[in-house]
PAKEDREN-640125 format. One line per field, with one value per residue: residue number from 0; x, y, z of N, C-alpha, C in turn; residue in three letters. Coordinates in steps of 0.2 Angstrom, whole numbers, padded with zeros to 4 digits. Example, Ala and Ser with C-alpha at 12.3 -4.5 7.8 and 13.67 -1.06 7.14 Angstrom:
<pts>
n	c(0,1)
nx	c(0066,0064)
ny	c(-0028,-0011)
nz	c(0039,0035)
cax	c(0062,0068)
cay	c(-0022,-0005)
caz	c(0039,0036)
cx	c(0066,0064)
cy	c(-0016,0000)
cz	c(0039,0039)
res	c(ALA,SER)
</pts>
This chain:
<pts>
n	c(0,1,2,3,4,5,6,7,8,9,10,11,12,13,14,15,16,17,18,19,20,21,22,23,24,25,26,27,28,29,30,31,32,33,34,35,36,37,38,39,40,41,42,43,44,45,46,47,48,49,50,51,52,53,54,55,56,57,58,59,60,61,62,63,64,65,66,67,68,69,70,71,72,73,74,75,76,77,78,79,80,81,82,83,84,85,86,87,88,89,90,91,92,93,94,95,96,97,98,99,100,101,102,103,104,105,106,107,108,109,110,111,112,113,114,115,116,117,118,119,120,121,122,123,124,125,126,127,128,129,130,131,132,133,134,135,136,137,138,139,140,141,142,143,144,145,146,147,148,149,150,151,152,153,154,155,156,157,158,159,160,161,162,163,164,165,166,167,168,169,170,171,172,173,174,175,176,177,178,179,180,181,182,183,184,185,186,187,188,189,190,191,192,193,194,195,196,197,198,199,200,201,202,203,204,205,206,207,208,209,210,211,212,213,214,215,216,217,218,219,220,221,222,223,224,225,226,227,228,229,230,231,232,233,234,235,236,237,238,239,240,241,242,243,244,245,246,247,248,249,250,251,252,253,254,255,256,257,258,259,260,261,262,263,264,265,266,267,268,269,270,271,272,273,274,275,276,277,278,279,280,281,282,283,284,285,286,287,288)
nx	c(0117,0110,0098,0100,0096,0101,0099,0099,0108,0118,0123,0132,0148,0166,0180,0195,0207,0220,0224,0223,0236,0244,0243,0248,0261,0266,0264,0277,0284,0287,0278,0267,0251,0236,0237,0235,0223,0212,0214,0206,0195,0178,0179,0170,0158,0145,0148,0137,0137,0124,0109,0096,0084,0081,0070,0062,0077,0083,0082,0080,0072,0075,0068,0071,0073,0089,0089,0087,0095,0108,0105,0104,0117,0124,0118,0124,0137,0136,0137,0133,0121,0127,0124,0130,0124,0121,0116,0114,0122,0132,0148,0146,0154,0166,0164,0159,0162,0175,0180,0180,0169,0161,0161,0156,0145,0129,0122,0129,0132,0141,0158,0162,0176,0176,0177,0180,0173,0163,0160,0144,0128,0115,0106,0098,0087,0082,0064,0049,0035,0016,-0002,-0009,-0020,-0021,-0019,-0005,-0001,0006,0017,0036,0047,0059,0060,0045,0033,0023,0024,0027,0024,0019,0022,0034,0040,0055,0070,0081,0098,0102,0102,0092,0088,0095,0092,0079,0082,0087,0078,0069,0062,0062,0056,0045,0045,0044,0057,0064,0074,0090,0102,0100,0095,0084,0079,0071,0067,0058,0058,0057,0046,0037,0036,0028,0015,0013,0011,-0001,-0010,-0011,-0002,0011,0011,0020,0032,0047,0061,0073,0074,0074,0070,0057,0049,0049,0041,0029,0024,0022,0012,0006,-0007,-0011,-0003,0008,0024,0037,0052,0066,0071,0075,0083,0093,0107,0122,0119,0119,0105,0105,0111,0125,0122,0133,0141,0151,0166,0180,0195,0207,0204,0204,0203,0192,0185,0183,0178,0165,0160,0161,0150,0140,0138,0135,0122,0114,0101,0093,0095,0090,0075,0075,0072,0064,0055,0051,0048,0059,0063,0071,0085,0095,0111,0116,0105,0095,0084,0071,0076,0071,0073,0083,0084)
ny	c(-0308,-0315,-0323,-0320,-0310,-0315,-0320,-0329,-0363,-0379,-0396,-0404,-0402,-0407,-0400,-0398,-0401,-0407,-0405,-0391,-0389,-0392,-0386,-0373,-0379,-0377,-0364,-0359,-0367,-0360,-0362,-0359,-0359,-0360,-0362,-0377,-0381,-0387,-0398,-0404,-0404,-0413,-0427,-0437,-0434,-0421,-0408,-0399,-0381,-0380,-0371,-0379,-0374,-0362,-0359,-0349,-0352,-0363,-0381,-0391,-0401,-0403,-0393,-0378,-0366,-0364,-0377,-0384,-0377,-0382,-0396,-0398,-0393,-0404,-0415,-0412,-0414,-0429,-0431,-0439,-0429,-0421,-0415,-0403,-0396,-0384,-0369,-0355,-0342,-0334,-0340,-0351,-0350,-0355,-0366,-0375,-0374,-0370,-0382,-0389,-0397,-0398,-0391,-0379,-0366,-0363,-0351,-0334,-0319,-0307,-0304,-0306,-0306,-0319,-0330,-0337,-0331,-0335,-0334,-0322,-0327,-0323,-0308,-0297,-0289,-0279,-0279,-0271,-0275,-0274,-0274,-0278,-0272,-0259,-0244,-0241,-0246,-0242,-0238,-0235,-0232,-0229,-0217,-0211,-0199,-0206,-0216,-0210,-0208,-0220,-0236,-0248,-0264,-0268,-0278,-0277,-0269,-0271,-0265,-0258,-0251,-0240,-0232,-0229,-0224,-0210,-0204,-0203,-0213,-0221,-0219,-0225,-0237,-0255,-0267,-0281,-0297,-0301,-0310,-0324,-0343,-0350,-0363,-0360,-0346,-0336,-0320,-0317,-0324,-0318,-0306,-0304,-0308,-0300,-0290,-0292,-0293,-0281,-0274,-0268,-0257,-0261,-0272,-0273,-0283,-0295,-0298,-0312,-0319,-0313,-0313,-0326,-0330,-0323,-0328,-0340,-0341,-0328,-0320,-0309,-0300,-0288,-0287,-0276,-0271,-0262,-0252,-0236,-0230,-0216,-0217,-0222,-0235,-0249,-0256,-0268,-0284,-0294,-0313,-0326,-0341,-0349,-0355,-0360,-0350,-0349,-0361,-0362,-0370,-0375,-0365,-0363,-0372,-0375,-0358,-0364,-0373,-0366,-0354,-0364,-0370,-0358,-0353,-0363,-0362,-0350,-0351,-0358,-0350,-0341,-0349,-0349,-0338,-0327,-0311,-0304,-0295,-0283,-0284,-0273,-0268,-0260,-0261,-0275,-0291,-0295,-0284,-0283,-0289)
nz	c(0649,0643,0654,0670,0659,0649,0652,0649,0668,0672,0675,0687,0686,0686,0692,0683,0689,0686,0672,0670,0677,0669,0658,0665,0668,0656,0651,0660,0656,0642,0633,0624,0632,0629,0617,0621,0622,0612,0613,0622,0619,0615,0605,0603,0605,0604,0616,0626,0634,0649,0655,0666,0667,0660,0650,0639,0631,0636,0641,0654,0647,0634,0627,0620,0612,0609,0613,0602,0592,0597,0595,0580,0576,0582,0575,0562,0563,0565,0578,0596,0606,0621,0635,0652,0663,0672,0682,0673,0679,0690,0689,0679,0667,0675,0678,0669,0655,0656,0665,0657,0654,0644,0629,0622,0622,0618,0617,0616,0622,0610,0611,0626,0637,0643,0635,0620,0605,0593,0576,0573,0577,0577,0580,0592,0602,0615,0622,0621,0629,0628,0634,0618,0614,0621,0628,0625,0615,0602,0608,0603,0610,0623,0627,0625,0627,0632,0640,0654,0670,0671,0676,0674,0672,0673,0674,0684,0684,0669,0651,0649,0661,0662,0652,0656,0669,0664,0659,0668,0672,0680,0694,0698,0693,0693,0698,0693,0699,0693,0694,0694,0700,0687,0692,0702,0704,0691,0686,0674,0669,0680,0677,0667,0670,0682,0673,0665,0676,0677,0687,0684,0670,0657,0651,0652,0643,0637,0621,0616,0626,0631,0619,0614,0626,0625,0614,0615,0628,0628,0623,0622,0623,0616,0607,0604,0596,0604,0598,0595,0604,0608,0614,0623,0635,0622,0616,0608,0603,0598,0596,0597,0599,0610,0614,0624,0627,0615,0608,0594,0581,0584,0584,0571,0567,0570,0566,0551,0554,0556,0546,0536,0540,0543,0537,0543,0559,0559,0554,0566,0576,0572,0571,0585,0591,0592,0593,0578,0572,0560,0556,0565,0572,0569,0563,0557,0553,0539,0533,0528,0516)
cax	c(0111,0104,0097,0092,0094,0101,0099,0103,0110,0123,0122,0137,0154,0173,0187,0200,0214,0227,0222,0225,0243,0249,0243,0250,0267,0266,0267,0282,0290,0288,0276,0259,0247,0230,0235,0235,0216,0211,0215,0199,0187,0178,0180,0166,0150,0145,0145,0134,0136,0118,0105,0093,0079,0081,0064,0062,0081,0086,0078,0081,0067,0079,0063,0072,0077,0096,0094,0086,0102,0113,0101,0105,0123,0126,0116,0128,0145,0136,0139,0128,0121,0127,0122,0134,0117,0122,0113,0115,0123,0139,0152,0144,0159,0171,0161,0154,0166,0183,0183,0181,0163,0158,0164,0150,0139,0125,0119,0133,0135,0148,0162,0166,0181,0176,0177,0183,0168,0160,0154,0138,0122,0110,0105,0093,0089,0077,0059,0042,0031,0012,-0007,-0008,-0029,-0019,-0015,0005,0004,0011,0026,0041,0052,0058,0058,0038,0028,0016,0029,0027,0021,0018,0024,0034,0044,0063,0075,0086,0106,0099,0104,0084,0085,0100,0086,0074,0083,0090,0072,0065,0057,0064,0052,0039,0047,0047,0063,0066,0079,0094,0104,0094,0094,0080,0075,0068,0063,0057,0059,0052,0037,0032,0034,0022,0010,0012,0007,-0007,-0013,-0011,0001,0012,0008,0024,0037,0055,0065,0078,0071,0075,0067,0052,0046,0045,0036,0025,0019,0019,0007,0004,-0008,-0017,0002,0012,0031,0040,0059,0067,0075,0076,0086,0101,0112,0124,0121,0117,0100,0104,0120,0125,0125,0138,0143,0156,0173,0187,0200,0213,0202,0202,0202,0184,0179,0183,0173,0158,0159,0157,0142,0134,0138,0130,0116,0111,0094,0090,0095,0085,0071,0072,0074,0060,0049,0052,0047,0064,0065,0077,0088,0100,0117,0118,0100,0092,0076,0071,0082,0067,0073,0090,0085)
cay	c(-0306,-0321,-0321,-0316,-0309,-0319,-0322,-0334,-0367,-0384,-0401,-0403,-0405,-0409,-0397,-0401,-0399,-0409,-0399,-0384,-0388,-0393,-0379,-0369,-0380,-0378,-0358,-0358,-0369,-0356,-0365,-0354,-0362,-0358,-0369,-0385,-0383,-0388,-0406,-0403,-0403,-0420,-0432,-0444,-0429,-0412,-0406,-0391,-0382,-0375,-0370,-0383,-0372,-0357,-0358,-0352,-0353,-0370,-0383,-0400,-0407,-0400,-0390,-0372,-0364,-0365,-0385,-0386,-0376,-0389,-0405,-0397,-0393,-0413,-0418,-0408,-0414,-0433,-0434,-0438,-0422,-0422,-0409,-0403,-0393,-0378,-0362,-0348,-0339,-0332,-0346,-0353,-0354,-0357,-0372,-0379,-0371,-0370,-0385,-0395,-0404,-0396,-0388,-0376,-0363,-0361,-0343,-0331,-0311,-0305,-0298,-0306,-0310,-0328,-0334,-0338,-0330,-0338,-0330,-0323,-0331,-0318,-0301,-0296,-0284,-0279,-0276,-0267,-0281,-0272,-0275,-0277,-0265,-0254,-0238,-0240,-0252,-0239,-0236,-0240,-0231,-0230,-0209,-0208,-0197,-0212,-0219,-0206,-0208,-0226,-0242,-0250,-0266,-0272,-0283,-0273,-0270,-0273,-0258,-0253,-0246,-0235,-0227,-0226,-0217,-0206,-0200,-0202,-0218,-0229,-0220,-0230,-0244,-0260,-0271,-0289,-0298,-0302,-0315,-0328,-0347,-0351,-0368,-0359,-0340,-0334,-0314,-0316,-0323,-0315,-0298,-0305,-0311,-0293,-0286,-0294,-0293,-0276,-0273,-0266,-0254,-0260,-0273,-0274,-0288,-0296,-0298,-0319,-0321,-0311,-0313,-0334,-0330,-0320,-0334,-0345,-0341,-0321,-0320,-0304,-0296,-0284,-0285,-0271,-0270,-0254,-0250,-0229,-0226,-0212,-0217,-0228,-0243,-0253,-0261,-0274,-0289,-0301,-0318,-0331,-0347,-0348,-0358,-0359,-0346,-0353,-0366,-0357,-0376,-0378,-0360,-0361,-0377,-0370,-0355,-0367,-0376,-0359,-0353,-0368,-0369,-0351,-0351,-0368,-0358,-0344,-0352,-0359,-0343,-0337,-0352,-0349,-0331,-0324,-0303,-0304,-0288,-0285,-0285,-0265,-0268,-0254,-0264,-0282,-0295,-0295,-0278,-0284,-0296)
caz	c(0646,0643,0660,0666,0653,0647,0655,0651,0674,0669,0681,0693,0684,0690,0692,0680,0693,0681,0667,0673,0682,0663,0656,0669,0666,0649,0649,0664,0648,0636,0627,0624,0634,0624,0612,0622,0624,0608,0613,0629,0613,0613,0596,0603,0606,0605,0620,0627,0640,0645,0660,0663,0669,0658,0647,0633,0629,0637,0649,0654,0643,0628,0619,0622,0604,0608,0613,0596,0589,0596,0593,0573,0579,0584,0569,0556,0565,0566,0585,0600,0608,0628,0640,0655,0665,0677,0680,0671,0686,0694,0690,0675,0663,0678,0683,0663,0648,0657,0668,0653,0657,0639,0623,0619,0626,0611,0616,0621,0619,0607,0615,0632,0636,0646,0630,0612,0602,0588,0571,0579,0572,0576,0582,0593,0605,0620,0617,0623,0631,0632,0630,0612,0613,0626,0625,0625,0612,0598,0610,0600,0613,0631,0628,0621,0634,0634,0648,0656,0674,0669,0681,0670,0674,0670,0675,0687,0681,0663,0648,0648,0667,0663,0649,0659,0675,0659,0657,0675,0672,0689,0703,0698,0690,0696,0697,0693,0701,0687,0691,0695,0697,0688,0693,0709,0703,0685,0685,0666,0669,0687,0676,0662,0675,0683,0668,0663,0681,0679,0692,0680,0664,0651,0653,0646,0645,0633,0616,0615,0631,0630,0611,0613,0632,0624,0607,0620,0634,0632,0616,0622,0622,0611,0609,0602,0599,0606,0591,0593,0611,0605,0619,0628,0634,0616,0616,0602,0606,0593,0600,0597,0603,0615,0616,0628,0622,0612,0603,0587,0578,0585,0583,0564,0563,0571,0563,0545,0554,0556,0540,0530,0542,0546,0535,0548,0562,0559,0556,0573,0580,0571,0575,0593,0593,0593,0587,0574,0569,0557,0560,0567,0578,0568,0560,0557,0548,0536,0528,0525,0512)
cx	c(0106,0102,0100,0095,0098,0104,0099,0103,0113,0122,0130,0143,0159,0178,0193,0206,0221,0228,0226,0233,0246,0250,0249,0260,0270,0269,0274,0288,0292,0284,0268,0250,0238,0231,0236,0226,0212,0211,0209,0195,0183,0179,0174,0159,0149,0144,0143,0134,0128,0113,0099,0085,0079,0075,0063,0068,0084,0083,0081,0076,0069,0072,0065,0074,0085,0093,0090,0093,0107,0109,0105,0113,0129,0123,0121,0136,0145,0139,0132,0129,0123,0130,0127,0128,0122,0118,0116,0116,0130,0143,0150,0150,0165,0169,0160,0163,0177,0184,0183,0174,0159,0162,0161,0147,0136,0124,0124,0136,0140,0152,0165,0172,0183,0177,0179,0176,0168,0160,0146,0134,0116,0112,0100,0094,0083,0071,0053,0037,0024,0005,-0006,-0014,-0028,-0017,-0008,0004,0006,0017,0031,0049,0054,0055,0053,0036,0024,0018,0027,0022,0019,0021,0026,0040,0049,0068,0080,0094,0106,0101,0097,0083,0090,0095,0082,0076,0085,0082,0068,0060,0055,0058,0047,0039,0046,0052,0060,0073,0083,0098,0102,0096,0087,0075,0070,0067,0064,0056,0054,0046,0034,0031,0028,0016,0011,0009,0001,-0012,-0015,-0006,0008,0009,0012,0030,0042,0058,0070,0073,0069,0071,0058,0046,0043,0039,0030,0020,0018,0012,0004,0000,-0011,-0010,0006,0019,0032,0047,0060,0075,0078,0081,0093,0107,0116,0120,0116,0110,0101,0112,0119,0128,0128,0137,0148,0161,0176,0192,0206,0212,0201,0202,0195,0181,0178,0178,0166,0156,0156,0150,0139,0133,0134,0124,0111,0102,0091,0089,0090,0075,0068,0070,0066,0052,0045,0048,0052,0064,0071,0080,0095,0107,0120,0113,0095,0085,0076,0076,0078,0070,0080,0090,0082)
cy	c(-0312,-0322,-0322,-0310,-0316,-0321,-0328,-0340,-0373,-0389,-0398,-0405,-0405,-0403,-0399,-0399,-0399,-0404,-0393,-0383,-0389,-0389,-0374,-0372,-0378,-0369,-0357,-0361,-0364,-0358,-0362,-0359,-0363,-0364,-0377,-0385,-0387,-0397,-0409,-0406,-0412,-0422,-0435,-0438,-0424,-0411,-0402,-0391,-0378,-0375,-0373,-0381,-0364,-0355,-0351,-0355,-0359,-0372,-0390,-0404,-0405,-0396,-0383,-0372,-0365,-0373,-0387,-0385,-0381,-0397,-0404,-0396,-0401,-0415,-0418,-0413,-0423,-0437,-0434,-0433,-0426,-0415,-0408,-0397,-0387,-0371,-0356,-0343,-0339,-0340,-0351,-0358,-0357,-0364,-0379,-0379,-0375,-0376,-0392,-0401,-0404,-0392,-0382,-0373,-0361,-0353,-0339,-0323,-0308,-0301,-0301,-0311,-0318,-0333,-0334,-0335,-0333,-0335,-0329,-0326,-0327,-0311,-0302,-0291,-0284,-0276,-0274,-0272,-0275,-0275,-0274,-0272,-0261,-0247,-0234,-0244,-0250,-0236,-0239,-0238,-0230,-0222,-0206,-0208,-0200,-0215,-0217,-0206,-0216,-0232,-0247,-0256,-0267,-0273,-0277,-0274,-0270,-0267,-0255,-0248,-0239,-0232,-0227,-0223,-0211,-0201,-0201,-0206,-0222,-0226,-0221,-0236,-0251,-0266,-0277,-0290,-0302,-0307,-0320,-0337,-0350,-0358,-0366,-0352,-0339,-0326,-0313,-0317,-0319,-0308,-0298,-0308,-0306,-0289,-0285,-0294,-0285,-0270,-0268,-0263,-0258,-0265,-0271,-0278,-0291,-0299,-0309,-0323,-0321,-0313,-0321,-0334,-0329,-0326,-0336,-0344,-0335,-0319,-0313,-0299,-0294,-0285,-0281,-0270,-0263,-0253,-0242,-0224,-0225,-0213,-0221,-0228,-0246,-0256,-0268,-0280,-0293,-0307,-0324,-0338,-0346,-0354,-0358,-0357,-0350,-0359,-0364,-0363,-0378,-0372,-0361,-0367,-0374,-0365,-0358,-0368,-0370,-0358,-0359,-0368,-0363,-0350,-0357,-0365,-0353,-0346,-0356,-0355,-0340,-0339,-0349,-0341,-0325,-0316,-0304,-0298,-0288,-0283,-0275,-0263,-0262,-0256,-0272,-0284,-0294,-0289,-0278,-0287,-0292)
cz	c(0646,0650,0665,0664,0652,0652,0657,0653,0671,0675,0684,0690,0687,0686,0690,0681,0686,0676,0667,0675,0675,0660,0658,0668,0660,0646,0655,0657,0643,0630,0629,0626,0633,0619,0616,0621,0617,0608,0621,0623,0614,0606,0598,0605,0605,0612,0622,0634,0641,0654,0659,0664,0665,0649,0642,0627,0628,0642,0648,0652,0636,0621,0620,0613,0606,0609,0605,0588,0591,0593,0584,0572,0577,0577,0563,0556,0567,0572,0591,0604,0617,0630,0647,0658,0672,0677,0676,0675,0687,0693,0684,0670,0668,0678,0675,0657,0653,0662,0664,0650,0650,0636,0621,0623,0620,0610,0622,0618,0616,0611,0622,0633,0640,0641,0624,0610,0596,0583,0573,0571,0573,0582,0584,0601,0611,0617,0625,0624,0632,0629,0625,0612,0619,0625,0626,0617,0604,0601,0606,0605,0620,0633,0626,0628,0637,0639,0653,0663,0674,0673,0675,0673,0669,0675,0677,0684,0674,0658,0649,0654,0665,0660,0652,0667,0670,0660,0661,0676,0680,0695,0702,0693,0694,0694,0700,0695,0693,0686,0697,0695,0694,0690,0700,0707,0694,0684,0679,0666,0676,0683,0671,0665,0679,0678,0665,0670,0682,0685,0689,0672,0659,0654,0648,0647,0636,0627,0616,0622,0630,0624,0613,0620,0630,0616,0612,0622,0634,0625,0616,0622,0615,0610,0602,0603,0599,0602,0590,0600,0606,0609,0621,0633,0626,0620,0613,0604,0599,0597,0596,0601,0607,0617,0620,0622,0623,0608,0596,0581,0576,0584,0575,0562,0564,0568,0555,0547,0553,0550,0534,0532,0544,0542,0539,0551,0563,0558,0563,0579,0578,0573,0581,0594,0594,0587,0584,0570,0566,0559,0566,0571,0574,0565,0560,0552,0542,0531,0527,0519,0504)
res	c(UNK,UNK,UNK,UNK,UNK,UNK,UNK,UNK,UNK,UNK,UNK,UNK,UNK,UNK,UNK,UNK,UNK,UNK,UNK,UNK,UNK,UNK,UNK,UNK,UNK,UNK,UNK,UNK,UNK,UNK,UNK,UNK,UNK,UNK,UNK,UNK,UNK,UNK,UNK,UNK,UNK,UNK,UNK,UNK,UNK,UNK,UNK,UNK,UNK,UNK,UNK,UNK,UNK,UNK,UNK,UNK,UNK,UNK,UNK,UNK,UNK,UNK,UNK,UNK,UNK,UNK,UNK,UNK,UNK,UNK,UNK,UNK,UNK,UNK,UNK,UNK,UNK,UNK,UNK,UNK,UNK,UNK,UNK,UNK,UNK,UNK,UNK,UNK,UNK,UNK,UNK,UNK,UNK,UNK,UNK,UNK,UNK,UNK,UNK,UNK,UNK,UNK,UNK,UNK,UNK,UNK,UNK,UNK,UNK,UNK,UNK,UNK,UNK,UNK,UNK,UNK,UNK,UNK,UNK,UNK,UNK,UNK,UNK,UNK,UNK,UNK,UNK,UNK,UNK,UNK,UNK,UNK,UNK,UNK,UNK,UNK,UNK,UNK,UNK,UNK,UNK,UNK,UNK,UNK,UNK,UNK,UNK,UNK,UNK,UNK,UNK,UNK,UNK,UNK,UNK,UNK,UNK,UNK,UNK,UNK,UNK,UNK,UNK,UNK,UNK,UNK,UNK,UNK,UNK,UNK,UNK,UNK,UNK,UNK,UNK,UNK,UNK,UNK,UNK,UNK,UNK,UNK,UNK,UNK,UNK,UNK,UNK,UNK,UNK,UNK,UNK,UNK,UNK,UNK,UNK,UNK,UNK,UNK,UNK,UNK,UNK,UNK,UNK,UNK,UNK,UNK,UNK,UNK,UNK,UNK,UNK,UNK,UNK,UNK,UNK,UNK,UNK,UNK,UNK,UNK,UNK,UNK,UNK,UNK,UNK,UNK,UNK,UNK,UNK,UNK,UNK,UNK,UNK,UNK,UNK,UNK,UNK,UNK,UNK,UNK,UNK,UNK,UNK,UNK,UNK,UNK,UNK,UNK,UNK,UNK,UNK,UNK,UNK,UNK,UNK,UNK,UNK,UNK,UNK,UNK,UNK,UNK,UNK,UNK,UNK,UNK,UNK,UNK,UNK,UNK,UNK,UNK,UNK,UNK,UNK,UNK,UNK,UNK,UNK,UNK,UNK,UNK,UNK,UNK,UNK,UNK,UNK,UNK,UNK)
</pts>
């Protein structure tokens, strides 16, 4: 999800042959090889692993909201921050997380099994990109008639297209390509610079993506989270940080950082422009408090 969606590049790390053949030795012993990894973790940094081209989340000039969550991360744990850079693309944990080149993925959808999950640290969900003095921009949903006939983009493969083939949106939709390396294509901005062009009537895209695009650069836009679709696929993900499973030593420490920092956190999430939903996706975090 993180791109794209999340959509989601790391520099070039080393396959940790040895590693691996121990491991590997380690379960033929009878010795449960999960728990040797815990001894991967660095002592001397924080490591992150993260995509160095993936704007507003993370870049190689570290101003993305996650590299702000590690810089506070490092701060908290009193180590220097260092980056392990790869795309946010096919092979990502295979190439970053598991070959040891980093400790950490800052932003990572609850649930997948590439990884040890974290305690998530927020919610947030896909949202309704339109002119704000338009006449979409009381849509709150994919199924309001206003759609209707309307050229509406999103990120191919993504939960929003399955709603919108559900209610006959796709033959005049236009599709962005989804996984992406972004140092060399931007799906997110070509479809807000379609929109604003007019070439499209309505984008959709991943709420953390979108929402900071949109302070940014897009003042004349709307975003709206799509908070009311009654169907599978979920709109809303709660996102985590992301472990090698079997480190459950460093998940629990992370999980403390989060838990003593989360009103930091949030305010960086919120600086950024990130839609914030409470833990169920059904309205703002605002209306939990």
């Amino acid at each position: 999800m993180r791109r794209s969606a999340r959509r989601r590049p790391i520099a070039l790390v080393t396959n940790r042959i040895v590693i691996a053949g121990a491991l590997c030795l380690a379960s033929l012993a009878g010795v449960p090889a999960l728990a040797q990894t815990s001894d991967l973790v660095s002592k001397t940094a924080f490591r992150v692993c993260a995509d160095p081209a993936n704007s507003p989340l993370s870049d190689k000039s570290e101003a993305g909201f996650e590299n702000k969550i590690a810089q506070l991360m490092a701060s908290e744990l009193g180590l220097p921050l260092e980056y392990a850079w790869f795309p946010m693309a096919t092979g990502f944990i295979r190439k970053t997380l598991q070959a040891n080149a980093c400790d950490v993925v800052i932003g990572y959808a609850q649930g997948d099994e590439m990884v040890l999950n974290t305690n998530h640290y927020y919610t947030s969900g896909f949202v309704l990109i339109v002119p704000a003095d338009g006449p979409l921009a009381r849509v709150t949903k994919i199924g309001d008639p206003a759609l209707k006939d309307k050229r509406v983009g999103v990120v191919a493969g993504s939960p929003p297209g399955t709603h919108m083939a559900l209610r006959g949106l796709l033959a005049k939709a236009k599709g962005y390509d989804l996984m992406v390396d972004r140092r060399y294509q931007d799906p997110a901005g070509d479809m807000l610079a379609d929109l604003e062009a007019g070439t499209i009537d309505a984008a959709i895209l991943w709420g953390p993506i979108g929402g900071p695009l949109v302070k940014q650069s897009h003042p004349g836009l709307k975003v709206t989270p799509l908070l009311s679709e009654p169907l599978p696929p979920k709109m809303f993900y709660r996102i985590t940080m992301g472990v090698r499973q079997g480190e459950k030593v460093w998940e629990r420490k992370l999980n403390s950082l989060i838990r003593r920092n989360q009103a930091k956190i949030n305010a960086i999430l919120t600086d950024a422009g990130v839609p914030l939903l409470n833990d169920m996706g059904t309205g703002p975090l605002e209306a939990m408090k």
